[in-house]
C-alpha angles and dihedrals in degrees: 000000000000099000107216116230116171113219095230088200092080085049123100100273093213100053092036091120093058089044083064098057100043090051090047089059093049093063102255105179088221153342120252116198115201107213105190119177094203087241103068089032124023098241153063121232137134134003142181092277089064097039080050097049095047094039093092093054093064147037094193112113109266104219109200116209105201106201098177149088123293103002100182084076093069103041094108095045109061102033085054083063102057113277118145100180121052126182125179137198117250087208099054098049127060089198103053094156095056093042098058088049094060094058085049097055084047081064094239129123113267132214142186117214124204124199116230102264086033111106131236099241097085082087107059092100105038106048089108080060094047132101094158147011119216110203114203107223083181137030117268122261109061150037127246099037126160114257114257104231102200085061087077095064083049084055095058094039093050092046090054090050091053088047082051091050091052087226142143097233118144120219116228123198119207113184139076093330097193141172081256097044102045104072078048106054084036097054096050086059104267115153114189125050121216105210124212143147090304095072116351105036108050129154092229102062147037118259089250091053094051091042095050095047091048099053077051085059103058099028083064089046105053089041086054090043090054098053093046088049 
């Protein structure tokens, strides 16, 4: 439990190739890539030519994260690129429904992203469209936040609504994913781990020792979490 995808956002961005690669070889479980338009986030980060460029380095699904307006616009594109994984905000489109239908005709994996003070209830009609939820635990736009504690109780509510579906849809947790915050998040019932500055890229250490110590990590935890059970 607890699927490790480093935000590769918060990695050097000119050595971003060879970070693949290393983190490829640690077992991630997969690459988020963080697309900010500077107007729904405040911020500019990644696009498709990067995505492109690192696609090769790597067979571990790339989950593209559009935080940006109108994201029905750039479907094509990035899944043309290379992305596997594309998650929208329900903010951001009008036509939700139609959006996510068209990730899911590209034959990739589709998700709706809600920012922290955003309800729940903009998926009560698109949970048939739906592989995976990403929970914002800060709001969009930068890196090092500080974790947003009222999102926990959105994690356990969300994860009862899935239960009640009946359905297989991951829950997927963005924002200051720390050593504190991740028996939290986990525990609450989320299922994939976006990684930033605040557990897998530290100064201090080398990407496989982050990555190493934090497979020890939750390793310890679900094994914890198994003999408590």
């Amino acid at each position: 439990m607890g699927q490790i995808g480093p935000s590769l956002m918060c990695a050097n961005m000119g050595e971003l190739r060879d970070a693949i690669v290393r983190l490829d070889q640690s077992n991630v479980d997969f690459f988020h890539f963080d697309i900010m338009d500077g107007n729904f986030a405040p911020n500019f980060t990644m696009g498709p030519d990067m995505i492109r460029s690192l696609r090769s380095h790597s067979d571990k699904p790339f989950d593209a994260h559009l935080m940006v307006e109108e994201p029905e616009r750039y479907i094509d594109i990035f899944a043309d690129a290379g992305a596997d994984m594309i998650s929208v905000h329900a903010e951001s489109t009008i036509h939700l429904q139609r959006t996510l239908t068209n990730i899911k005709n590209k034959g990739l994996q589709a998700g709706v992203a809600l920012n922290p003070s955003s309800s729940l209830n903009h998926l009560d009609y698109v949970w048939d469209m739906m592989d995976y939820v990403v929970l914002m635990t800060v709001n969009p736009g930068f890196a090092g936040q500080k974790f947003i504690p009222l999102t926990l109780d959105k994690i356990s509510r969300l994860k009862d609504m899935v239960h009640e579906q009946g359905l297989d849809i991951q829950i997927q947790v963005d924002g200051n994913i720390s050593y504190e915050t991740i028996p939290k998040v986990l525990e609450r019932g989320a299922d994939m781990l976006v990684c930033g500055t605040s557990c897998l890229f530290k100064k201090d250490e080398s990407l496989e020792e982050s990555t190493e110590k934090l497979h020890t990590f939750l390793n310890e935890f679900n094994s914890n979490r198994v003999t408590n059970s």
